[in-house]
N, C-alpha and C positions, 0 to 999 in steps of 0.2 A: 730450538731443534737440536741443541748438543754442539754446534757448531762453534770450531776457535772464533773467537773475539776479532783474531788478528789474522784470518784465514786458515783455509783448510777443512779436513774434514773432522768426523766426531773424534778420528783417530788423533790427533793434532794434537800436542799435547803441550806445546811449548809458549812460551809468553815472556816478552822483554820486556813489559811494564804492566801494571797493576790499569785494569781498564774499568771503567764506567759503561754499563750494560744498560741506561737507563729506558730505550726503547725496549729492550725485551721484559723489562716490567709491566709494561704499558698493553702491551701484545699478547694474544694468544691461537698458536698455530693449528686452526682446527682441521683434520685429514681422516679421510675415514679409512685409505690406504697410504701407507708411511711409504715413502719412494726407497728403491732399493741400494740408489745412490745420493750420495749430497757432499756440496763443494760451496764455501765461500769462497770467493778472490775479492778480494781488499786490496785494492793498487797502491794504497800507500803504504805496505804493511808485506807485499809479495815477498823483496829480499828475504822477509825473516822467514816467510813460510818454505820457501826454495833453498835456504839455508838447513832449515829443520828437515828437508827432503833428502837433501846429503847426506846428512848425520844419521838419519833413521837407516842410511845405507839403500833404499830406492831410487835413484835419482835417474840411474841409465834406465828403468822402465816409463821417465818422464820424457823421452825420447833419443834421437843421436846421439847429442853428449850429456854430457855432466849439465844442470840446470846454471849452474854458472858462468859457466863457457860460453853461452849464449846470450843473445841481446834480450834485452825485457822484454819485447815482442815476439821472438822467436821463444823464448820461456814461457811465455804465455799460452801460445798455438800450440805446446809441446804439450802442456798440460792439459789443454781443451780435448786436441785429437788422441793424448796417449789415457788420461787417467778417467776421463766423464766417460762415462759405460752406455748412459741411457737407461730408462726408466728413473730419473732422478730429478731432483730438484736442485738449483743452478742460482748461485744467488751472486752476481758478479756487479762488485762498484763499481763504478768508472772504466770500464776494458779499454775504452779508446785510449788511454793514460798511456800503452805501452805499444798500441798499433798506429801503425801507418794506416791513410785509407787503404791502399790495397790489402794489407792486413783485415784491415777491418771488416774488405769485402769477403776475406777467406775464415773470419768469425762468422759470419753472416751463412754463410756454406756450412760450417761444424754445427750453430745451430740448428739451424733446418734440419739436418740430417739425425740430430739428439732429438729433436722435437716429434720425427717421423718415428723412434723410435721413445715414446712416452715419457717423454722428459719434460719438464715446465722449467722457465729461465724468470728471475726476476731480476731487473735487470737497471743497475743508476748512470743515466748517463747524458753528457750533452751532445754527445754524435750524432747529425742529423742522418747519417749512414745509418748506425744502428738502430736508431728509431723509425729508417725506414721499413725494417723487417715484417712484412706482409702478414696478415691475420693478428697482429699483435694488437692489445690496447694497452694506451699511453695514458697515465695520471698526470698529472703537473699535483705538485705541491706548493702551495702560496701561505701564503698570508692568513688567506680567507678559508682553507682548507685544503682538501683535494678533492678533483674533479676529473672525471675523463674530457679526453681534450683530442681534437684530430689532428694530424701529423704534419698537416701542413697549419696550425693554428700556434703547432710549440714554435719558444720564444728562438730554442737554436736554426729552427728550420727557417724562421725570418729573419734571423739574421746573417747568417750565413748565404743563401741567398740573393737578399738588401748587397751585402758586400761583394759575391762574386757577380751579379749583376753588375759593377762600379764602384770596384775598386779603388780608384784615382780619385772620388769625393770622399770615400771613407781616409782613406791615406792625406788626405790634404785637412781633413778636418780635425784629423788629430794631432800632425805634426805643424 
């Protein structure tokens, strides 16, 4: 879809190492209407793109302050609530990487609200928060391929669970 490697949009034009694209070989994005927005977030790879935000001189339209000045979570939300427009397409790795749950519960709020206004999210994640996001469907990817899978069947959602259910056998069995 034209999108940086290392996040961002098609405008992005920055790169701090030579990447391997081998899944976008492999793919092809078939759309009969091209969304009128679009955004990677790559969690491991955000400083560089919020660095490049600076520089391109936009950074106070990503919210409050300076994208710097802020926590990786509040960077995050800054760029959800200020730069996604709607109507678009949303392709975020790992978001939990930089939220709190409470955060996460306030991602959960900005999608909805993107989604009410024609937006699709595709979304990599092990947050059993965000994969609880209603009307959504869940793949798992294994081994054996991928499959749709119900929210309470994924492996975060049992585990997490398993442990806040009792905690004190989890903690004792590892330590």
């Amino acid at each position: 879809m034209g999108l940086n490697l290392e996040g961002g949009s098609k405008n992005f034009t920055f790169s701090t190492r030579k990447r391997n694209a081998a899944l976008a070989d492999h793919i092809i994005v078939s759309k009969s209407n091209y969304p009128k927005d679009s955004f990677y977030f790559k969690a491991e790879s955000f400083f560089n793109a919020a660095t490049y935000i600076e520089e391109i001189g936009v950074g106070n339209n990503y919210g409050h302050r300076p994208m710097h000045e802020q926590s990786h979570g509040e960077k995050f939300l800054s760029l959800v609530k200020n730069r996604f427009c709607g109507n678009g397409l949303y392709l975020l790795d790992e978001p939990e990487s930089a939220l709190s749950p409470q955060s996460q519960l306030a991602l959960l709020i900005e999608i909805n609200y993107l989604v009410e206004h024609n937006s699709q999210f595709i979304i990599s994640t092990h947050s059993p928060i965000i994969l609880s996001y209603l009307n959504s469907t869940i793949y798992e990817l294994s081994q054996s391929g991928i499959s749709e899978i119900k929210y309470e069947d994924t492996e975060c959602y049992s585990l997490y669970t398993s442990f806040l259910n009792n905690p004190e056998q989890y903690l004792k069995h590892l330590f």
